[in-house]
PDB file of N, CA, C and O in Angstrom:
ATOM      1  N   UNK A   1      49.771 -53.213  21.822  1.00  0.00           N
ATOM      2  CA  UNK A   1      49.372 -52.535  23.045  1.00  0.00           C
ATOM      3  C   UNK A   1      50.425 -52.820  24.110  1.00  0.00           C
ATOM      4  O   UNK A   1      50.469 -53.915  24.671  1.00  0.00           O
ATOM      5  N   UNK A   2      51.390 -51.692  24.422  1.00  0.00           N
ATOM      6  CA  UNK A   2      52.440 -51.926  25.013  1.00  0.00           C
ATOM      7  C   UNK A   2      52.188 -52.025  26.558  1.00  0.00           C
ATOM      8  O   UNK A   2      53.196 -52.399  27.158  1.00  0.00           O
ATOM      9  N   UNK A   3      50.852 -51.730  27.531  1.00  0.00           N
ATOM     10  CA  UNK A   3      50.596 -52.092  28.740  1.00  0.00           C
ATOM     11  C   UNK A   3      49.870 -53.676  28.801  1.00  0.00           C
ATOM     12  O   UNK A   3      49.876 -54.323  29.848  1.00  0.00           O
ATOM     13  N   UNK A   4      49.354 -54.104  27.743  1.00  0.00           N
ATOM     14  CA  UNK A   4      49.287 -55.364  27.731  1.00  0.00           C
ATOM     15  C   UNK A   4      50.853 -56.430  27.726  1.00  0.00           C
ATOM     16  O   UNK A   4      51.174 -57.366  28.458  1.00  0.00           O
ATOM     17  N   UNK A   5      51.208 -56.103  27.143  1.00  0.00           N
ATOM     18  CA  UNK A   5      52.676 -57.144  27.185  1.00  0.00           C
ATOM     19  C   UNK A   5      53.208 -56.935  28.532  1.00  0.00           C
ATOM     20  O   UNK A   5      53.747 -57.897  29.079  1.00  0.00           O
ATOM     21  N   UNK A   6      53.132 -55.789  29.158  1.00  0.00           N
ATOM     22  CA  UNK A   6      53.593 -55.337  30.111  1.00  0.00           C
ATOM     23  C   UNK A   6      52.772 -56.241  31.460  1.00  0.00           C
ATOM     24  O   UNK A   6      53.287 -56.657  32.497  1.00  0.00           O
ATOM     25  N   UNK A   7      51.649 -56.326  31.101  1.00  0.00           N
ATOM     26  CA  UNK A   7      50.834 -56.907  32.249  1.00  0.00           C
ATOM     27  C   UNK A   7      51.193 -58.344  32.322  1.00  0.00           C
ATOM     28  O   UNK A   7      51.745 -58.777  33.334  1.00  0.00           O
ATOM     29  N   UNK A   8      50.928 -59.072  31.366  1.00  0.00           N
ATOM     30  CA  UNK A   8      51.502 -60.239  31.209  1.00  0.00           C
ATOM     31  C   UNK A   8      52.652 -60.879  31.412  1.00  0.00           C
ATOM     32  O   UNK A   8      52.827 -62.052  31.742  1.00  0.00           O
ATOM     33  N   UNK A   9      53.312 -60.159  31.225  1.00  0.00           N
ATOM     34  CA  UNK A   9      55.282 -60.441  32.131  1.00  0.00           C
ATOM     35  C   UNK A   9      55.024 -60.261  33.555  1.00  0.00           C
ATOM     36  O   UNK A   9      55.387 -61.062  34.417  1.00  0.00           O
ATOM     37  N   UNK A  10      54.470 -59.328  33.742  1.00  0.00           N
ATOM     38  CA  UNK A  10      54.437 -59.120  35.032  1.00  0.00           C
ATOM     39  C   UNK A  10      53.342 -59.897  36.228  1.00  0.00           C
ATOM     40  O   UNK A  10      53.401 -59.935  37.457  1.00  0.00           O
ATOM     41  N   UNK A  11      52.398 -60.445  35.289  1.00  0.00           N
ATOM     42  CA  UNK A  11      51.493 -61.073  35.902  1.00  0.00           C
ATOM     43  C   UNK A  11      52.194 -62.601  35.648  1.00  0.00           C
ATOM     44  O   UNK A  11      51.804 -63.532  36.352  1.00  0.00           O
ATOM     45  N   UNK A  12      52.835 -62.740  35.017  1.00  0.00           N
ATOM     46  CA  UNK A  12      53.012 -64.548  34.632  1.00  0.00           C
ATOM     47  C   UNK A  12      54.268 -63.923  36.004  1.00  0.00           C
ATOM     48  O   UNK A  12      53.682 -63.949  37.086  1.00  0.00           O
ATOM     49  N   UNK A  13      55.331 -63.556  36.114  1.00  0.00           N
ATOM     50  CA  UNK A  13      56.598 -63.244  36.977  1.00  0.00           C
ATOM     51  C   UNK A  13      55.876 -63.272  38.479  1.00  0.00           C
ATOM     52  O   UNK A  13      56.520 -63.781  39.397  1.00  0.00           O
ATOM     53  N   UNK A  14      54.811 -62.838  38.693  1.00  0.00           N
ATOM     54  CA  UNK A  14      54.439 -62.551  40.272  1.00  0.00           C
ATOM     55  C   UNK A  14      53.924 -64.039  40.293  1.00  0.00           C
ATOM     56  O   UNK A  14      54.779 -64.599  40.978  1.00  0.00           O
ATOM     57  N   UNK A  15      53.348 -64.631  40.063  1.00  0.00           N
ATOM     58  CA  UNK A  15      53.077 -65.784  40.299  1.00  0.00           C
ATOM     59  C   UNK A  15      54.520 -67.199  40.027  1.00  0.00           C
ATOM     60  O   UNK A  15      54.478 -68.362  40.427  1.00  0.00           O
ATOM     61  N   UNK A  16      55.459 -66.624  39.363  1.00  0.00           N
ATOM     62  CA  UNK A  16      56.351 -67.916  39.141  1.00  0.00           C
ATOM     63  C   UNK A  16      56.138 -68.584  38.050  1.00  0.00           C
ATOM     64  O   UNK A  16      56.639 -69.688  38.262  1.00  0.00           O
ATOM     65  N   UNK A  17      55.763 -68.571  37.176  1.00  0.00           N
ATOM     66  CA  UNK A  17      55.050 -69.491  36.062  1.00  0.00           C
ATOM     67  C   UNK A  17      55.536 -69.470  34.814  1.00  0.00           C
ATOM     68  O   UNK A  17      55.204 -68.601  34.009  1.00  0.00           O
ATOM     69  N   UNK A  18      56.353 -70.408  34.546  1.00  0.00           N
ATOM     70  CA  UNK A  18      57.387 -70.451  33.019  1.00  0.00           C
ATOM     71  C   UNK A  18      56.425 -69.788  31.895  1.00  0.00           C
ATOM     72  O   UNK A  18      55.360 -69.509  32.446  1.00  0.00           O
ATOM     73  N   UNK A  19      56.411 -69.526  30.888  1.00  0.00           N
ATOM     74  CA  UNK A  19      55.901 -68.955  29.842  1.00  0.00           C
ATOM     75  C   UNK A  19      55.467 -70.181  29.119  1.00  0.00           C
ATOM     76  O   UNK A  19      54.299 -70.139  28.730  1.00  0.00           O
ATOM     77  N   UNK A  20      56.161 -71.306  28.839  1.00  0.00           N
ATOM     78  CA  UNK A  20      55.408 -72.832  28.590  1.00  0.00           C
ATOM     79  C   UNK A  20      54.914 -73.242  29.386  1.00  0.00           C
ATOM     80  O   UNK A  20      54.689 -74.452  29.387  1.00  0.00           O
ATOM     81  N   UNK A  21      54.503 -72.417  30.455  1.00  0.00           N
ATOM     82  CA  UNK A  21      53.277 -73.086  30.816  1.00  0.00           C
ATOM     83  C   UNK A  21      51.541 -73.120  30.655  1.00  0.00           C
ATOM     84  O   UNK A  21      50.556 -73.852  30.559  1.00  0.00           O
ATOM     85  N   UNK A  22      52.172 -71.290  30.728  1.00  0.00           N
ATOM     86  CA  UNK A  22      50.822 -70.667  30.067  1.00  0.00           C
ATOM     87  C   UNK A  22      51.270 -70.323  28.591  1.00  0.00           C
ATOM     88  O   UNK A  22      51.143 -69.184  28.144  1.00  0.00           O
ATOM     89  N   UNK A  23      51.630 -71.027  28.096  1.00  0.00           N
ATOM     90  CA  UNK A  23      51.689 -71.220  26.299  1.00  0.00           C
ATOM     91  C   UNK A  23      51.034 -72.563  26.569  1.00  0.00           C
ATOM     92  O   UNK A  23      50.009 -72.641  25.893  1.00  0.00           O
ATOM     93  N   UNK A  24      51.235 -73.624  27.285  1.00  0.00           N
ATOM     94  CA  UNK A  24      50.058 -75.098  26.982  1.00  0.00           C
ATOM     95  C   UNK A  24      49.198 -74.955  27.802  1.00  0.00           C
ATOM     96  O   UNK A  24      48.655 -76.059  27.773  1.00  0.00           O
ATOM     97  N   UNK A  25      48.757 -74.461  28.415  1.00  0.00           N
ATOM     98  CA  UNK A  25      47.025 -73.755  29.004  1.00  0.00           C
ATOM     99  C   UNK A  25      46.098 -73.180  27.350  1.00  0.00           C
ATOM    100  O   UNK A  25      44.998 -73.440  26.862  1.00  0.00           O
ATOM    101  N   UNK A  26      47.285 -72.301  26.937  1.00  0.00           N
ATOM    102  CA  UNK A  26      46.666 -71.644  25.749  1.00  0.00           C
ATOM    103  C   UNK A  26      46.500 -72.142  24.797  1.00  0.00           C
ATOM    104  O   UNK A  26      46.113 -71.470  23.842  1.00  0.00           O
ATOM    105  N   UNK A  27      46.717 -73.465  24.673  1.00  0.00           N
ATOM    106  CA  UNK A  27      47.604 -74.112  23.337  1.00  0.00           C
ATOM    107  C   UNK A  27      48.299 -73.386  22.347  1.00  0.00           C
ATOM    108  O   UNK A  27      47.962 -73.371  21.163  1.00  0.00           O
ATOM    109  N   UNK A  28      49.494 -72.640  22.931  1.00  0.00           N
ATOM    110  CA  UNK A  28      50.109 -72.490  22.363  1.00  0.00           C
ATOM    111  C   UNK A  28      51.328 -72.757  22.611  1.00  0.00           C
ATOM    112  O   UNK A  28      51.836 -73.136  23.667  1.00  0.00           O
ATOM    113  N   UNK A  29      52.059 -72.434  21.035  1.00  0.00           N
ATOM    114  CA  UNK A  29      53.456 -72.354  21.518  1.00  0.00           C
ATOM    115  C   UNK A  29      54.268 -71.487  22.726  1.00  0.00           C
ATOM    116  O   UNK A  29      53.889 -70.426  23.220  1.00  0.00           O
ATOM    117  N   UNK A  30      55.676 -72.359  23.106  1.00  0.00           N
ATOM    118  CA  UNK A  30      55.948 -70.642  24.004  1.00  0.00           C
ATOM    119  C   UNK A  30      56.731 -69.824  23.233  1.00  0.00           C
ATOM    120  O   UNK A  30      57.228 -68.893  23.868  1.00  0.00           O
ATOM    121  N   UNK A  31      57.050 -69.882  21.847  1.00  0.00           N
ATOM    122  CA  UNK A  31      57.304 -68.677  20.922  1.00  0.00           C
ATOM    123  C   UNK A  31      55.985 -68.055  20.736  1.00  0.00           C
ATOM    124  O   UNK A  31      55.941 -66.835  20.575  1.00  0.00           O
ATOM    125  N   UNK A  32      54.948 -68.724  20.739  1.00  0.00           N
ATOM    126  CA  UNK A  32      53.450 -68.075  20.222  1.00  0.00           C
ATOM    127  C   UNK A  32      53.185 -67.006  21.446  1.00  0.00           C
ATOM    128  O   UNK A  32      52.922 -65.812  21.303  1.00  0.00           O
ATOM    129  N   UNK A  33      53.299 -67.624  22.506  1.00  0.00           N
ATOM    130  CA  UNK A  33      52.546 -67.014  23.689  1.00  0.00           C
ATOM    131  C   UNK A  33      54.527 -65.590  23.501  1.00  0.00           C
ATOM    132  O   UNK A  33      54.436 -64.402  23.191  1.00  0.00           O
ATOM    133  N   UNK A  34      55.630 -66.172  23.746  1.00  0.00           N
ATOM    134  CA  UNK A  34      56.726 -65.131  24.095  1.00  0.00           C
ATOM    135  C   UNK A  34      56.140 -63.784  23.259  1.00  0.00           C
ATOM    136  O   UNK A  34      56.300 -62.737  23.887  1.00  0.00           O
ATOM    137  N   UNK A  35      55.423 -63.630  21.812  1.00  0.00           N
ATOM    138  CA  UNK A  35      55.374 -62.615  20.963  1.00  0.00           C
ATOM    139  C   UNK A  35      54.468 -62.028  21.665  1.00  0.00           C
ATOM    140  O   UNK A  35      54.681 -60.834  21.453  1.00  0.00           O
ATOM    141  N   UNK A  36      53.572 -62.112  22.383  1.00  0.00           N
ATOM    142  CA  UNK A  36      52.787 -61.678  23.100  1.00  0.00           C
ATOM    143  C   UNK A  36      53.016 -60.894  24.383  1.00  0.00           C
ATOM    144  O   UNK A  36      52.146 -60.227  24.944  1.00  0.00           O
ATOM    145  N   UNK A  37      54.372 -61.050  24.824  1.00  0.00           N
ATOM    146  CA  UNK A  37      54.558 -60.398  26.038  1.00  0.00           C
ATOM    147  C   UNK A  37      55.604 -59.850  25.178  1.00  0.00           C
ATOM    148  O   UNK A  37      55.654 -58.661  25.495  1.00  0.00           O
ATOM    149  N   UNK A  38      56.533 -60.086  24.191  1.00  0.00           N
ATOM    150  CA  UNK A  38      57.280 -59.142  23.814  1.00  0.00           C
ATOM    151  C   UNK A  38      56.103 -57.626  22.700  1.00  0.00           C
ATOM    152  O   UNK A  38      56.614 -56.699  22.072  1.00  0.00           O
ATOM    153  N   UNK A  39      55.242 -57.780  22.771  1.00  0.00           N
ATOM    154  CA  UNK A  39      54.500 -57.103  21.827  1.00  0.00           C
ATOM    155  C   UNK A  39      54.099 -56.817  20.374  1.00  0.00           C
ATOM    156  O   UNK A  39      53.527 -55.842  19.888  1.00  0.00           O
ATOM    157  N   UNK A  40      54.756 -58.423  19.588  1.00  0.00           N
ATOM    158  CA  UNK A  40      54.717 -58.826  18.824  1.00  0.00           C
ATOM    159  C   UNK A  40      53.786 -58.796  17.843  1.00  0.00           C
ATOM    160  O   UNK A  40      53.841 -58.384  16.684  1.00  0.00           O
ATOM    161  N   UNK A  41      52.470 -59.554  18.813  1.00  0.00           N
ATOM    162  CA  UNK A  41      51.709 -60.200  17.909  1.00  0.00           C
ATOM    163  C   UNK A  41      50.435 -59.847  18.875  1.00  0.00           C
ATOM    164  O   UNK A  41      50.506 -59.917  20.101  1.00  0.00           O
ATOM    165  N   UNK A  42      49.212 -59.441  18.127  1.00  0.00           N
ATOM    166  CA  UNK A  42      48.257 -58.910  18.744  1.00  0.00           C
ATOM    167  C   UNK A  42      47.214 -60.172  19.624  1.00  0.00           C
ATOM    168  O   UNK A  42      46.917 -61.087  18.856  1.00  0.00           O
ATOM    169  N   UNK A  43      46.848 -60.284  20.541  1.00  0.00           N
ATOM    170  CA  UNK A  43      46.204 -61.116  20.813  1.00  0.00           C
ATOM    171  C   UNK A  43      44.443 -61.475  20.177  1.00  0.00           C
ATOM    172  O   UNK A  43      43.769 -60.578  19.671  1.00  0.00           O
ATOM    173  N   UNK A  44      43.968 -62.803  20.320  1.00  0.00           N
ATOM    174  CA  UNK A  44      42.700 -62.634  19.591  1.00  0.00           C
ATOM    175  C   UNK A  44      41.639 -62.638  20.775  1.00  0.00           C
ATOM    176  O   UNK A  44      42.189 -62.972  21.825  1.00  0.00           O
ATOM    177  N   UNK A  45      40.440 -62.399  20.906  1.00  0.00           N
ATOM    178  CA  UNK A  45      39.322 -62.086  22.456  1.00  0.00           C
ATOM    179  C   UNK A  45      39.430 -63.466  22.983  1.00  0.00           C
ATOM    180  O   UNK A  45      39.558 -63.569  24.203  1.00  0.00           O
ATOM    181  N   UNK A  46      39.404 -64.418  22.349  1.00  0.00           N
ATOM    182  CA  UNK A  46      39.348 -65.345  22.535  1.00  0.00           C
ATOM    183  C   UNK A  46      40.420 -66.151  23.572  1.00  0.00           C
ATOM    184  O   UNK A  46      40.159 -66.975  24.449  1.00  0.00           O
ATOM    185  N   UNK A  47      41.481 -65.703  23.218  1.00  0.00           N
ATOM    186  CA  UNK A  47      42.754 -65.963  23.997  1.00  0.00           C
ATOM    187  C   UNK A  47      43.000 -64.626  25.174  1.00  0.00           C
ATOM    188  O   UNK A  47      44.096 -64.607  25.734  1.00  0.00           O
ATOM    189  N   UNK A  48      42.160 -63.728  25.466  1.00  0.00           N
ATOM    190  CA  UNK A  48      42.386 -62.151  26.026  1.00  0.00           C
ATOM    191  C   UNK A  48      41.664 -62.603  27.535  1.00  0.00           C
ATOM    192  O   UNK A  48      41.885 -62.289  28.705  1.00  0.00           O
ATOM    193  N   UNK A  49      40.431 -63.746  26.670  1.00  0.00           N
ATOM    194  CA  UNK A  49      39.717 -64.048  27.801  1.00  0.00           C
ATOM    195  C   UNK A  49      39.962 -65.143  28.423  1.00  0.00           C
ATOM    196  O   UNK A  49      39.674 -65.217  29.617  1.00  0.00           O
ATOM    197  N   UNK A  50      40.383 -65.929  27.936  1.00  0.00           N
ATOM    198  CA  UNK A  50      41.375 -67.456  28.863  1.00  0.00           C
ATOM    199  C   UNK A  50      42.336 -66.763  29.361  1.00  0.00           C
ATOM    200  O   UNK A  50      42.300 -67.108  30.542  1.00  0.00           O
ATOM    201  N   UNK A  51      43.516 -65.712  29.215  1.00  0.00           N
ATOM    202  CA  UNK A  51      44.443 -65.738  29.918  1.00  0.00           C
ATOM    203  C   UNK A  51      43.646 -64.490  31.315  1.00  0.00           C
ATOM    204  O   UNK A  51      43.922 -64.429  32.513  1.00  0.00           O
ATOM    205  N   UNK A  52      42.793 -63.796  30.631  1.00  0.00           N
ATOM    206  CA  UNK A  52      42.510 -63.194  32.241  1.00  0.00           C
ATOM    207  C   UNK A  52      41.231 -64.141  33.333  1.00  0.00           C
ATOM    208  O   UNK A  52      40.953 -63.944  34.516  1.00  0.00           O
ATOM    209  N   UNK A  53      40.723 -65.080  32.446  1.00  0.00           N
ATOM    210  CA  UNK A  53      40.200 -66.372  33.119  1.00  0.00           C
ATOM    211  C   UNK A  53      41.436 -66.990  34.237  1.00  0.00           C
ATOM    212  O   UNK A  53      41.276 -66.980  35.457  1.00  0.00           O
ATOM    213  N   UNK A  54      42.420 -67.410  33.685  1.00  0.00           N
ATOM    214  CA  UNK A  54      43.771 -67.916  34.003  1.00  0.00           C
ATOM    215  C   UNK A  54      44.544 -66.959  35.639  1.00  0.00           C
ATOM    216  O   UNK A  54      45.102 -67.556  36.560  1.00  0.00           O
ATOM    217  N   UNK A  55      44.377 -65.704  35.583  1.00  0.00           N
ATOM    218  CA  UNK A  55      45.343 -64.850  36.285  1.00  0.00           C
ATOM    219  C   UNK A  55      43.683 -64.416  37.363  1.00  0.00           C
ATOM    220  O   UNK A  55      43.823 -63.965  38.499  1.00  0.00           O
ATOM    221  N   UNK A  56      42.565 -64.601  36.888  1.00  0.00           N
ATOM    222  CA  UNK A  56      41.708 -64.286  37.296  1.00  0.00           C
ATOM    223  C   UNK A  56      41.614 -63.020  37.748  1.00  0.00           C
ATOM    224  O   UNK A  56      41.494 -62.706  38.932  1.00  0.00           O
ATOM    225  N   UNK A  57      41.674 -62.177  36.685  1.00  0.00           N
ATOM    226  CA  UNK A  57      41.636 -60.356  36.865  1.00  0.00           C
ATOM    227  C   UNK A  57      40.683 -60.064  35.708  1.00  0.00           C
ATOM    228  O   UNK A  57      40.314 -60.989  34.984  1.00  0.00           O
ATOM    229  N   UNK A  58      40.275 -58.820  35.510  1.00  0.00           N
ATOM    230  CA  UNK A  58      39.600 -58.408  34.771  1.00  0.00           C
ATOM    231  C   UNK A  58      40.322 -58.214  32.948  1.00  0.00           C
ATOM    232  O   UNK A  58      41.521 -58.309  32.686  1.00  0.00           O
ATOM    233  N   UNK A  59      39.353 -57.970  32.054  1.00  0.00           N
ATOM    234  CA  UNK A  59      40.432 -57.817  30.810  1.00  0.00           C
ATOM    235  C   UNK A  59      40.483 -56.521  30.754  1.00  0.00           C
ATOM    236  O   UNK A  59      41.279 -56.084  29.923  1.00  0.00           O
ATOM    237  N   UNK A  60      39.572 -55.339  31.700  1.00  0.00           N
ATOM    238  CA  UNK A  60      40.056 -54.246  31.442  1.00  0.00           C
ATOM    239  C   UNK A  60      41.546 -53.918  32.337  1.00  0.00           C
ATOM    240  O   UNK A  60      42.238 -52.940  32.052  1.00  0.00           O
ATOM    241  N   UNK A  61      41.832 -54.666  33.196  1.00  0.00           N
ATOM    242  CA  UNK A  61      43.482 -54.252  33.615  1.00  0.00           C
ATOM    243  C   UNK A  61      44.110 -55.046  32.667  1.00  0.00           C
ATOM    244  O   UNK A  61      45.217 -54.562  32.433  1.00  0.00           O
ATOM    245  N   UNK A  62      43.915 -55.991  32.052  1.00  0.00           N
ATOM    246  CA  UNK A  62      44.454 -56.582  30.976  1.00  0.00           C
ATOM    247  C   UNK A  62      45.113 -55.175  30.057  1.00  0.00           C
ATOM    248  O   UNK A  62      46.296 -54.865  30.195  1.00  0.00           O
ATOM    249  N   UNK A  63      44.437 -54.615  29.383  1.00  0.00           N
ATOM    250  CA  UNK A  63      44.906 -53.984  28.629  1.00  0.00           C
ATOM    251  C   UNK A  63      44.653 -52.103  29.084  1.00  0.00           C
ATOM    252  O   UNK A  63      44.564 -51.073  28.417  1.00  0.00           O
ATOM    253  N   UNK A  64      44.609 -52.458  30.692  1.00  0.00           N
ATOM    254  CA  UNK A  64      45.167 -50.509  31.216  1.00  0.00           C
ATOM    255  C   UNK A  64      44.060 -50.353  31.019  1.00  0.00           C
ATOM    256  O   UNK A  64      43.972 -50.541  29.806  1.00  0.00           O
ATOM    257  N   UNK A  65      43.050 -50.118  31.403  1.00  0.00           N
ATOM    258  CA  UNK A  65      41.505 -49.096  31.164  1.00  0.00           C
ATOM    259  C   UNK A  65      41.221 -49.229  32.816  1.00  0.00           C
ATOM    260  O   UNK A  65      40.440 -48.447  33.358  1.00  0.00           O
ATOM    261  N   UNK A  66      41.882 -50.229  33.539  1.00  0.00           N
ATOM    262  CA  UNK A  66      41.811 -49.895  34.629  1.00  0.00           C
ATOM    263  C   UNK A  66      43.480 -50.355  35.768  1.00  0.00           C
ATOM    264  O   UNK A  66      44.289 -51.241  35.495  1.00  0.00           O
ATOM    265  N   UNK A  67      43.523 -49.460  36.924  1.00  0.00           N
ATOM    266  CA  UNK A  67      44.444 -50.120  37.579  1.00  0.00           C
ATOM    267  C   UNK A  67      44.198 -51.369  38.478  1.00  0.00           C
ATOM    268  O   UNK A  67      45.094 -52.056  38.967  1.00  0.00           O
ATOM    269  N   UNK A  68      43.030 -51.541  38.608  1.00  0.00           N
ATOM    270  CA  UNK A  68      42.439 -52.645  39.527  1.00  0.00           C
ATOM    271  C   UNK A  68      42.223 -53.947  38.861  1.00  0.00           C
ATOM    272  O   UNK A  68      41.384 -54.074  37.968  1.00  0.00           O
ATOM    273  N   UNK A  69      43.168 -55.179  39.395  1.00  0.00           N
ATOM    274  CA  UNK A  69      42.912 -55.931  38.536  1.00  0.00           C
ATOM    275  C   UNK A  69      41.911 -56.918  39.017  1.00  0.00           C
ATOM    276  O   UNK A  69      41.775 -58.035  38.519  1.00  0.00           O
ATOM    277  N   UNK A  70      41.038 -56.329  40.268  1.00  0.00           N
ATOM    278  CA  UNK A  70      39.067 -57.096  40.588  1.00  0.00           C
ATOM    279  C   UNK A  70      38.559 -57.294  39.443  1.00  0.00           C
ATOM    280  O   UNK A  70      38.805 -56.644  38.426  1.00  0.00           O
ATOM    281  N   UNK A  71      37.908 -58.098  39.540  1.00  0.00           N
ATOM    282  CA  UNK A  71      36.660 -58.260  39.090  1.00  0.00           C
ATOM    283  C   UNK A  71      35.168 -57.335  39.419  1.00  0.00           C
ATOM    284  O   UNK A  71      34.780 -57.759  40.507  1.00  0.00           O
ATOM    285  N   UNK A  72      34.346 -56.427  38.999  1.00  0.00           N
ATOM    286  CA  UNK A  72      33.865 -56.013  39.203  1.00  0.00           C
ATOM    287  C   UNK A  72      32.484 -56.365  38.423  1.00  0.00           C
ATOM    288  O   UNK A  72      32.482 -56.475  37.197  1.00  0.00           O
ATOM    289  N   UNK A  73      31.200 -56.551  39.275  1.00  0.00           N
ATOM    290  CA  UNK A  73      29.934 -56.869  38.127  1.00  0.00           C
ATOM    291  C   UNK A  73      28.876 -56.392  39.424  1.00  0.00           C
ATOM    292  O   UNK A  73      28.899 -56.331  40.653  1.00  0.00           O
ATOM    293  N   UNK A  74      27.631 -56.006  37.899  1.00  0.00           N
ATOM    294  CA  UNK A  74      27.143 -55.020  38.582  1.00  0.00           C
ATOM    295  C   UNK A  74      25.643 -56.347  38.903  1.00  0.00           C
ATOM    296  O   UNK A  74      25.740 -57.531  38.581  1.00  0.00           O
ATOM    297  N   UNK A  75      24.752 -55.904  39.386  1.00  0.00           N
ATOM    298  CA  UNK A  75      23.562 -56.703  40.286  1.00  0.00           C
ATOM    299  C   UNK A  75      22.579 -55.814  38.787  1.00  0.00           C
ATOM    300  O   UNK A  75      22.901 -54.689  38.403  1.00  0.00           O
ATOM    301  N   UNK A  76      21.161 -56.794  38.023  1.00  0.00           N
ATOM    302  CA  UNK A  76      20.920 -56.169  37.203  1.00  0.00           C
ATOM    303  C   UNK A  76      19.636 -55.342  38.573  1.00  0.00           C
ATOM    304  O   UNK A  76      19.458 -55.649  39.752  1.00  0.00           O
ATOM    305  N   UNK A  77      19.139 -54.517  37.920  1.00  0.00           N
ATOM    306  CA  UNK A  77      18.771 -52.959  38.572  1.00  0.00           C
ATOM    307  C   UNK A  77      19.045 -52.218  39.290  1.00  0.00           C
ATOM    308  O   UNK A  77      18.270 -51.638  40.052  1.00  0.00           O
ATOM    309  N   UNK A  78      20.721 -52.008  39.169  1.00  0.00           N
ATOM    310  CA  UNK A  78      21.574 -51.265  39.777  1.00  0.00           C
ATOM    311  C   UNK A  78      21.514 -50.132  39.084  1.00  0.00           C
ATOM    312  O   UNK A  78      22.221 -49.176  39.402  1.00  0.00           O
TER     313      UNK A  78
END
């Protein structure tokens, strides 16, 4: 998913943040985490949801379903 790799360079770059860094947040390597922003290697939910835990945006701008990267939640009997 080529707007995901895309988000992730660009979201780790606006903040300043080496790629080993958020490769040992993730436990991962920073070859593990680099395949990931180069578009390598598919990510698992598990890791989709720590890194947008991490940047604190939604996982639908994670992967483009939205341009807003809020958080949005709804009140239940809305």
């Amino acid at each position: 998913m080529q707007i995901l790799a895309k988000r992730l360079k660009e979201l780790r770059e606006s903040r300043r943040i080496y790629q080993r860094e958020i490769a040992g947040y993730l436990g991962l390597s920073p070859r593990g985490y680099q395949d990931y922003e180069t578009n390598k290697n598919d990510l698992k939910l598990k890791t989709l949801i720590a890194i947008a835990d991490y940047y604190q945006v939604s996982i639908d701008y994670l992967v483009g379903r939205t341009d807003d990267p809020g958080f949005h939640t709804s009140e239940a009997g809305d």
